[in-house]
C-alpha positions, 0 to 999 in steps of 0.5 A, spaced: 828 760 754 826 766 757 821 762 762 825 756 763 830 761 767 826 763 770 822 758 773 829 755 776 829 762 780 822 762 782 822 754 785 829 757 789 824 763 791 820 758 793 823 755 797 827 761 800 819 764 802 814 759 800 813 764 794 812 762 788 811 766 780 813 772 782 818 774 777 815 771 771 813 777 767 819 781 769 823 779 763 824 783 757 821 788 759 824 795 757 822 803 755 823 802 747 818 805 744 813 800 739 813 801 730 808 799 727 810 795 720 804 798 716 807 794 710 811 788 709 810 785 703 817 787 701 821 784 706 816 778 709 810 775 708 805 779 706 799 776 710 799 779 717 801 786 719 798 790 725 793 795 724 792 798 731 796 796 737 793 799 743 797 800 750 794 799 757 799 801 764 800 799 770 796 792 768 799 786 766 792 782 762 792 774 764 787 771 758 782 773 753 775 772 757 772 773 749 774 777 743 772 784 747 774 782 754 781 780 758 783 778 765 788 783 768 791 783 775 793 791 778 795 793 784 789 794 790 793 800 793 786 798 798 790 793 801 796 793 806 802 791 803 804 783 804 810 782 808 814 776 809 820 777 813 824 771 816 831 768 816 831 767 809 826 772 806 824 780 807 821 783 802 814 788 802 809 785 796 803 789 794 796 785 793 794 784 786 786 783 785 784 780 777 779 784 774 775 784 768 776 789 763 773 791 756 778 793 752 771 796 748 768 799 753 773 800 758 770 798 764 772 793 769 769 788 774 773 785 780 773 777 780 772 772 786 775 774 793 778 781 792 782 780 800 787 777 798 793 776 793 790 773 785 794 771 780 795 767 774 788 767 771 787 762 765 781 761 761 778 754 758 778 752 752 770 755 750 773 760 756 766 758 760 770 758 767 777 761 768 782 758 774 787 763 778 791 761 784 791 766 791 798 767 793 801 768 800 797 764 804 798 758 809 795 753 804 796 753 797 789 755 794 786 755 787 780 757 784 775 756 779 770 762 778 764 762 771 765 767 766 761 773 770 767 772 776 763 769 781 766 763 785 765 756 782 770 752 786 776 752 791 782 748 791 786 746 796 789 739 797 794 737 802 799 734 797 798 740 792 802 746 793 804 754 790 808 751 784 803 746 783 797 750 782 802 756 778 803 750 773 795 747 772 793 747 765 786 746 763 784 739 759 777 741 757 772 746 760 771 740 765 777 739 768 785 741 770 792 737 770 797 740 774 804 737 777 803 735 784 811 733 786 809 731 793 807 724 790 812 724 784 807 725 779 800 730 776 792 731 779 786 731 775 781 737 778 775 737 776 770 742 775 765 738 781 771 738 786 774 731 785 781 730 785 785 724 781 791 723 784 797 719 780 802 717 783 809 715 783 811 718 775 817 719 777 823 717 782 828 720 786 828 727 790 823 733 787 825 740 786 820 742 791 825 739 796 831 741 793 830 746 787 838 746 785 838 739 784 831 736 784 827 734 779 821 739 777 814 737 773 812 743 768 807 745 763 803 738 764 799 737 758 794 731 758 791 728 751 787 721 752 790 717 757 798 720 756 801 726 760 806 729 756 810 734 761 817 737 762 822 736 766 827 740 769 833 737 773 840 741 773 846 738 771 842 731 768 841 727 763 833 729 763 833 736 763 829 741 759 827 735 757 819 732 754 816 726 757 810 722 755 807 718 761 802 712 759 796 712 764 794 706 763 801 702 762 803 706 769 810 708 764 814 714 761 818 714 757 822 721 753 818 724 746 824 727 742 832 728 744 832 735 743 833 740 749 826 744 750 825 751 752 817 750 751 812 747 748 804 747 747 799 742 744 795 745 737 788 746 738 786 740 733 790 737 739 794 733 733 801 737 733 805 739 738 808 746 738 816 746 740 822 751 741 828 747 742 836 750 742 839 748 736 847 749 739 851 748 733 847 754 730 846 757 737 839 759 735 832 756 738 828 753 732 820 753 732 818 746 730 812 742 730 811 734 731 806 730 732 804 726 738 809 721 737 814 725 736 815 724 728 813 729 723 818 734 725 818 741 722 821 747 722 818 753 721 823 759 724 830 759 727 832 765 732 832 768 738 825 765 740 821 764 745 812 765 747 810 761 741 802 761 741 798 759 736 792 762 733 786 759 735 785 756 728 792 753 728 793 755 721 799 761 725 803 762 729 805 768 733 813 768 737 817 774 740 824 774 737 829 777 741 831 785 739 826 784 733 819 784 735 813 779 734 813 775 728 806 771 726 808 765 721 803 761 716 804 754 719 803 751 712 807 755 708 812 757 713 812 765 712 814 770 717 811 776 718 814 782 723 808 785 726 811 790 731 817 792 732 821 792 739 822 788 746 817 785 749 815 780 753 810 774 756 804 772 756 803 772 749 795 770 747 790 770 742 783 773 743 778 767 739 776 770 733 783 770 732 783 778 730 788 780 736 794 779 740 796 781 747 802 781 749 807 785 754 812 790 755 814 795 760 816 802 761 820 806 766 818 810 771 825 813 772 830 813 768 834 813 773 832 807 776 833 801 770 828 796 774 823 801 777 818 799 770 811 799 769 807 793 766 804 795 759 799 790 757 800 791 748 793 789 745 794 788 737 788 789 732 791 784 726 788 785 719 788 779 713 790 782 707 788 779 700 792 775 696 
C-alpha cells in the first residue's frame, strides 16, 4: 500500500522536474528501537525466529550480491550537490554512488562511473549481473555491470524514460522487461544491447504525459510470451489493477478483480504472490494465485505490505504495519514475528535463504521528525527443529 502511494507521488515529481523515485525508501522510517523475539513458540509459529540483527547507518542496501555481500547506495560528499531550480521545481540533491559492501569483512567497492547519481540496483536471478539507473541526467540511462562491478552495458533509448527504467525487472540473467509509456506498451533489454519494443499495450493518454490522470505501467513480469503487469489509473475502473497482455495474441485482459497494492511472481514461477485491500475487513490480505488467476489462497490479513519470498518459496517475509516483520510458511500458513518495530522497504533475501535486509530509519534531531538517517537491518534467521 505504502509503494502505490508513493509511486502517484513520484510520477507528479516526474513531471514537476524529470526526477524520478526519490522518495521511494522515505516510508515508515521512524527511531524505535528494534526487539529481538528470542522465542515465539508460545504465541506463533515456532519456525522462524531472528538470531542477530545487524544495523548499518547512513546506507540504504539495494540487493544481496551473494550470502555475505549487498549493493548499497551512501551519499558521495566527493561530489557537488545536484541542483535543479526551474518554474516548476528547486531543490539541492546529493549525489548517491552504489557501492559493494561485505557484511563479513566490512569492505566496500565502488560500482560503474561513480560521477554521477547511481541508484535502484537490482540483481539477476543467478546474481551474475546487476542493473542500476543514473538519475539526474538529460537522457535516461541505465546500466548493466557483471558481479565485480565492472560496466557490461549502457542503456539509453529515445523512447524509454526515468520512470521506465526505475521499473525494470529482470527475466533471467539475459535480459530485463520494463514499461516503456511512450509507445503504450514494454521493452525487452538484453544483456548484448538488443531492445525489442512492444507496442500499443495500451490506449488513451500515459501517466507520463498526465500523472493525475493517466494511466502508468508498474512492476512489469514477463512468463513465456505473457507480461503480467499493473496498472494505475486514478479515479478508473483499471486502477491498482493486474493485467496479462498475450504476446502472441497481441491481447490483455484483467487477471483477477481484486485491487492490488503489489505482486510478485514465485521463484518456480508458478505462483503469484499478492496483497490485495480487503474493504469489507479494511485489512490487506496476502494471498497466492496461480497464473491464471485461480488457485487462491490467503495466508495473512493485516496492515501488510513488502511481501517477498524466500528464494526456495517455501516462506514468506512481510512488514506489518506497528507490529514488525512477519515470516509464514507458505504451506501451512503459520506466522512468525521476527523482530519487532517499524520498518520499511526494500525488503530482500540473501540466496541461501539465511538472512533478510530490511530498512528503517533514525532521527538525526529530535527536534526535526523528517531529518532521518537510512538504517539498512540485516537478519541472521535460524531454523529450529521440530
Amino acid at each position: 500500500m505504502i509503494n502505490r502511494k508513493l509511486l502517484v507521488g513520484v510520477l507528479v515529481i516526474s513531471a514537476l522536474g524529470g526526477i524520478v523515485g526519490c522518495a521511494q525508501y522515505k516510508a515508515k522510517a521512524n527511531n524505535k528501537n528494534i526487539t529481538v523475539i528470542k522465542d515465539t513458540k508460545d504465541i506463533l509459529a515456532p519456525k522462524v525466529v531472528a538470531s542477530k540483527i545487524n544495523t548499518y547507518e547512513g546506507v540504504i542496501g539495494h540487493d544481496w550480491i551473494d550470502d555475505n555481500k549487498i549493493a548499497i547506495t551512501k551519499e558521495n560528499k566527493a561530489l557537488q550537490p545536484i541542483k535543479i531550480d526551474n518554474a516548476k521545481i528547486k531543490a539541492d540533491f546529493e549525489v548517491k554512488n552504489l557501492y559493494f559492501y561485505d557484511i563479513n569483512s566490512k569492505e566496500e567497492k565502488g560500482i560503474g562511473d561513480q560521477s554521477k547519481f547511481q541508484d535502484d540496483a537490482i540483481s539477476s536471478p543467478s546474481n551474475k549481473y546487476i542493473f542500476y539507473i543514473n538519475k539526474f541526467e538529460e537522457k535516461a540511462t541505465g546500466n548493466i555491470v557483471d558481479s565485480q562491478g565492472n560496466t557490461k552495458l549502457k542503456i539509453s533509448d529515445n523512447d524509454i524514460d526515468e520512470y521506465d527504467l526505475s521499473e525494470a525487472q529482470w527475466v533471467n540473467d539475459e535480459e530485463l522487461i520494463a514499461p516503456c509509456h511512450s509507445i503504450k506498451g514494454f521493452v525487452i533489454i538484453n544483456i548484448d544491447g538488443n531492445i525489442k519494443k512492444i507496442k500499443d499495450v495500451e490506449k488513451g493518454i500515459m501517466g507520463t504525459e498526465d500523472p493525475l490522470n493517466g494511466l502508468s505501467i508498474t512492476n512489469p513480469i514477463k512468463v513465456g510470451d505473457k507480461i503480467y503487469y499493473e496498472t494505475i489509473h486514478s479515479g478508473a475502473e483499471d486502477d491498482d489493477k493486474i493485467k496479462v497482455y498475450d504476446v502472441n495474441k497481441k491481447e490483455n485482459k484483467e487477471l483477477i478483480k481484486d485491487d492490488v497494492n503489489e505482486f510478485s511472481l514465485s521463484p518456480d514461477k508458478k505462483k503469484f504472490l499478492i496483497v490485495t485491500s480487503n474493504l469489507d475487513k479494511d485489512v490487506n490480505e496476502l494471498i497466492t494465485i496461480d497464473l491464471e488467476g485461480k488457485q487462491r489462497e490467503v495466508l495473512a490479513e493485516g496492515y501488510i505490505f513488502g511481501a517477498r519470498w524466500s528464494p526456495d518459496g517455501t516462506k514468506v517475509a512481510y512488514i506489518s504495519n506497528q507490529e514488525g516483520l512477519y515470516v509464514v510458511d507458505v504451506k501451512t500458513k503459520k506466522s512468525s514475528l521476527v523482530c519487532a518495530g517499524e520498518y520499511y522497504e526494500p525488503i530482500k533475501w540473501n540466496p541461501s535463504g539465511e538472512k533478510i535486509m530490511m530498512h528503517s530509519g533514525k532521527l538525526k534531531n529530535n527536534e526535526k521528525p523528517f531529518d532521518e538517517t537510512d538504517v539498512t537491518n540485516i537478519i541472521d534467521l535460524k531454523q529450529l527443529k521440530k
